[in-house]
N, C-alpha and C positions, 0 to 999 in steps of 0.2 A: 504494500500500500504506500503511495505518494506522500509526503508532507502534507500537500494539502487534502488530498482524500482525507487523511485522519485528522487533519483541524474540523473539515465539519462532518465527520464520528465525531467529535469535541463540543460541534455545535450544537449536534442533533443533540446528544445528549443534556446539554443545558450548562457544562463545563464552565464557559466565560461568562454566563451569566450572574449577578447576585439579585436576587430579589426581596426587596423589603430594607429594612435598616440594616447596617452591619451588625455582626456578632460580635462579641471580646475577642473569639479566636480567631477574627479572618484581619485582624490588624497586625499578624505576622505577617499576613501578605502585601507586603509595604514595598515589591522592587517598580521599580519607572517604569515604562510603559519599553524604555527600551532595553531595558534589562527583562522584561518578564518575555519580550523578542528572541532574545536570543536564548532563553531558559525553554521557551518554548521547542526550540530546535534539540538545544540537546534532549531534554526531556521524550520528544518523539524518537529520538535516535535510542535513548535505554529503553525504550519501552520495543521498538523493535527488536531488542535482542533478547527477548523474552517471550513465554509463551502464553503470557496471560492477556486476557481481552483486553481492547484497549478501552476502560469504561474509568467513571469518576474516582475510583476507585487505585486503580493503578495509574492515572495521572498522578495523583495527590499524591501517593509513596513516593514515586521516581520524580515529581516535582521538589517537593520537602528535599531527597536523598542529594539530588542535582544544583541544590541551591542552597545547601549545607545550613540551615535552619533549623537543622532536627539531628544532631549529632547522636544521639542513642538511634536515631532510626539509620542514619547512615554507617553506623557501626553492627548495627545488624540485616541491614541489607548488604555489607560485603562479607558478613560471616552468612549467611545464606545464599549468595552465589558463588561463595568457594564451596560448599557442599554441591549447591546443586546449581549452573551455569547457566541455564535457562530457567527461571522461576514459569511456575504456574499461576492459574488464579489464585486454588488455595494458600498457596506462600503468599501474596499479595493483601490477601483477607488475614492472615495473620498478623504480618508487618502494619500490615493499616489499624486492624483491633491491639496490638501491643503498643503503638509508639506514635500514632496519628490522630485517635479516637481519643476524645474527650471521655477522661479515665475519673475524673474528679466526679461525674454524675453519677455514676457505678459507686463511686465511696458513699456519694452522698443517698442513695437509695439504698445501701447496706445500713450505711448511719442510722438513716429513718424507719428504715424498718426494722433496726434494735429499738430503738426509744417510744416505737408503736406498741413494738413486746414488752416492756420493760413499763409502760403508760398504761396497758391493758393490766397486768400484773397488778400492778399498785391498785388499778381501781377493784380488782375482785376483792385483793385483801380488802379494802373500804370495804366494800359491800358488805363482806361477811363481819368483818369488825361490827359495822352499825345494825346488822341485822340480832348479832350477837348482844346488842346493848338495845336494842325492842323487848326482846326477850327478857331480859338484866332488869330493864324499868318495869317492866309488865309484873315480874316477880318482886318485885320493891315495892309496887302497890298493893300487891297483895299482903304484903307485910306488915303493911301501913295497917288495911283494913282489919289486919288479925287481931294489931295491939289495938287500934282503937275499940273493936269491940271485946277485947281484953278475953278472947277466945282459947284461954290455955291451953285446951286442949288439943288444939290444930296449930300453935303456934309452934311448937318442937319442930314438926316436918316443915313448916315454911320455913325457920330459921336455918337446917340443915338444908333447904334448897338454896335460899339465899347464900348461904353459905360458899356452897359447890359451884354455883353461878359466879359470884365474885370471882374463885381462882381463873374461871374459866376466861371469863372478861380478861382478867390479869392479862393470861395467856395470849388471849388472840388479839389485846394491844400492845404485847410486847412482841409478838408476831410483826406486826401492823410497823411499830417504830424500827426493827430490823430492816426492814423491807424495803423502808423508805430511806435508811441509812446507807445499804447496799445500792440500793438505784440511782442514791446521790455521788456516788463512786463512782458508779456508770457512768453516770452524766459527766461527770470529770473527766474519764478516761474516753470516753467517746468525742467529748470536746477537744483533747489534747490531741486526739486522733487527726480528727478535721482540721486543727492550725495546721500541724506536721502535712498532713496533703495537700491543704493549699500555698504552705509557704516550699514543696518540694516543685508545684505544678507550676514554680514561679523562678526556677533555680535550673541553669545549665549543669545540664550532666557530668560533662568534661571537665566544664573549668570551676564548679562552684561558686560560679556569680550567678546575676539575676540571670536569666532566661530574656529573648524580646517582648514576651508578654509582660514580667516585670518589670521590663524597663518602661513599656508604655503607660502601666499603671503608675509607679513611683514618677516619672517624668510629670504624669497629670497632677499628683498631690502636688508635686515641689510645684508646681507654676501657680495652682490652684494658693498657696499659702500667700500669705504680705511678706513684704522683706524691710528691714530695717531702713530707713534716710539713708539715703547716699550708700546703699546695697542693692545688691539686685542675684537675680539666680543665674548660674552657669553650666555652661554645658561644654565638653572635652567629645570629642570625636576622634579616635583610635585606630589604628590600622597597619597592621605585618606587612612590612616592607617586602616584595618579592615571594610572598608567599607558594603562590602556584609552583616557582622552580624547588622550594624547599622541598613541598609533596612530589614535585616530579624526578628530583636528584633521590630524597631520601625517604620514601615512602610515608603514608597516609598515617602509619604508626608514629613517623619522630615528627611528622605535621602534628598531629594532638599532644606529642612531647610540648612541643612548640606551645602551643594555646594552652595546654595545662601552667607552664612556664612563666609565663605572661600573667596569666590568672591570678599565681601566687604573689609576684612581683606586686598586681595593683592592688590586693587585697593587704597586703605590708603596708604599700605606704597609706592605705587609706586610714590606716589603726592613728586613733588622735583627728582623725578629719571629720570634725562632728558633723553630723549628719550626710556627709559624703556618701553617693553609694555605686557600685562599681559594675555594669551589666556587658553581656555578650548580644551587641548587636546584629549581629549574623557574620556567619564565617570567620572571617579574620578581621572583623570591626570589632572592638571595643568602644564605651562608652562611661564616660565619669558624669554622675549629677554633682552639682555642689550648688546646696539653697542658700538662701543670705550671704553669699559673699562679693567680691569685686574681682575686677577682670585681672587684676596684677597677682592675685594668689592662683586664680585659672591660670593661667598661664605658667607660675610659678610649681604648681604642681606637677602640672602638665610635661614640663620642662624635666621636672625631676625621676619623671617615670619614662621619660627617653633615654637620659643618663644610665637610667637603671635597668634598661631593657638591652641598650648597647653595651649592659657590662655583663650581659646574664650569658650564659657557656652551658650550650647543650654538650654534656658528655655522653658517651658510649657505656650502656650501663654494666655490659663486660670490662672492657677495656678502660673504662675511666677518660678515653682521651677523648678532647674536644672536638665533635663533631661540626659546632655549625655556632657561628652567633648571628644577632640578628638586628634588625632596627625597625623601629615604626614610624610614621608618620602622624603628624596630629594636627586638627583644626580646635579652635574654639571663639567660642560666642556666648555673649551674656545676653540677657532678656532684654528685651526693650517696650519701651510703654505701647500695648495694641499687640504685644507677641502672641502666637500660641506656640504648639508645641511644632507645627511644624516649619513657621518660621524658623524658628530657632533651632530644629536641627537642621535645615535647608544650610543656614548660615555656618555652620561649625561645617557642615559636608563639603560645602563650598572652599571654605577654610581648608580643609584637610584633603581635597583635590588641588588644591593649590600647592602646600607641601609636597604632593607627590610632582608636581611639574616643573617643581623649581628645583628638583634631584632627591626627595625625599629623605628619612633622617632628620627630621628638621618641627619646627609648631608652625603656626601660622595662626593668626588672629580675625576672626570673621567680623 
């Protein structure tokens, strides 16, 4: 099949189309019109060397895989084509169900259907508690009516019911406050469950930064806050100098050496950088926020994690000796009055294509 035969099998399918408002998750699909051009070529090119349909399905894997936005999926799409070199559908529906597929709904309906069992629970205990205390009063009135009409003779057996009723109440609210003690543990530990998932479904696998999803989100708070008189918010725009020949000299493994590398470097110096926070903008992008500050400390930090990246020494984990170092290029821009957020990464982009044209190695100021 043609390129074009299979853009419209893309069409038919409804592929380029989005209908309705955006979702959260299709704001990872953030490349220019002519970058998703040329993603679109390769993308059709891995999906012909495969043997699965060409449907929504297996674009989306080989698009994500192809455009390196999904590092756990492209680390398990090339450990599933060194088994098997042609993928099927089925590999394809797995790949998409493990690493593409909104995972966080699935916690969240496991979530919910514990604390539906656990909500259901508590209310039977209730029930039988108060049905047990109808019972408990019903026989307290009776006991009432025995002294009052000072009925000695019946009053022995009512006091021995009363009696046996009492422990028994005891029991099924002591029952009842267990119950409720345990379920509040639940509740704790189901809730620490769900931070822990969404603050994982927001974190780069590889490098232990934010994810692009995180970063769109933290980017939106930091702008959404005020900033101090004569402050303003800032944005660093990051990026591996020559990457492509790293992965093409030294394969895709000392490429994620690379990026894991980097990761640790920005995560150092951000220690002390209040509020600073550090995400992986896609592939070999990096990205620093920093809210209330001013453009001479952007810049200055910016500056510092150059230094730092041109002294960092990937070694050979047999041998020790130095394989490769490396250097990045960086843009940056601070907010301006009337910004959003894509100004202002326009502007740091801007910036950090300019670093790369004037010989890269270098910041540049947007």
């Amino acid at each position: 099949m043609r390129f074009l035969d299979k853009a419209l099998t893309f069409a038919a399918v409804g592929i380029p189309t989005i209908v309705g408002p955006l979702r959260e998750k299709d704001l990872k699909y953030s490349e220019s019109k002519e970058r998703s051009a040329e993603l679109l070529r390769l993308v059709l090119a891995t999906m012909a060397q495969h043997d699965a349909a060409y449907n929504p399905i297996t674009f989306t894997v080989c698009y994500e895989h192809v455009a390196g936005i999904n590092q756990r999926l492209s680390l398990a799409f090339a450990e599933a084509t060194r088994a098997k070199p042609r993928l099927e559908q089925e590999d394809m529906l797995l790949l998409h169900a493990a690493h593409v597929a909104d995972l966080d709904t699935v916690v969240m309906q496991r979530i919910s259907s514990e604390l539906q069992r656990m909500m259901s629970g508590m209310a039977e205990s209730a029930l039988r508690t108060g049905s047990q205390a109808d019972v408990y009063s019903a026989e307290l009135q009776g006991l009432s009516v025995a002294l009052t009409a000072s009925e000695s003779t019946n009053l022995s057996p009512v006091l021995d019911q009363v009696i046996a009723s009492t422990a028994q109440m005891k029991e099924t609210t002591q029952a009842l406050e267990k119950e409720v003690k345990q379920s509040q543990l639940e509740i704790h530990r189901l809730k620490d469950e769900l931070t822990r998932t969404r603050d994982d479904s927001l974190k780069d696998a590889l490098t232990g930064v934010l994810n692009r999803k995180g970063f769109d989100q933290k980017l939106a708070n930091m702008l959404a806050h005020p900033v101090t008189d004569g402050r303003t918010h800032g944005l660093v725009m990051l990026d591996i100098d020559h990457f492509k020949s790293v992965n093409d000299t030294h394969g895709h493994v000392m490429g994620d050496r690379v990026l894991q590398a980097l990761g640790e470097v920005l995560r150092m110096l951000l220690v002390g950088e209040e509020g600073c926070t550090v995400a992986r903008y896609g592939g070999e992008e990096f990205a620093i926020m920093m809210p209330d500050t001013d453009l001479s400390h952007c810049l200055s930090l910016a500056e510092k994690v150059r230094t730092h990246t041109r002294a960092m020494k990937i070694r050979d984990r047999r041998t020790k000796e130095v394989v490769l170092t490396v250097t990045i290029s960086g843009g940056v821009a601070v907010m301006h009055e009337g910004d959003d957020a894509h100004a202002l990464i326009a502007r740091a982009d801007a910036a950090l294509y300019q670093s790369k044209q004037n010989g890269r190695d270098r910041i540049t100021c947007g």
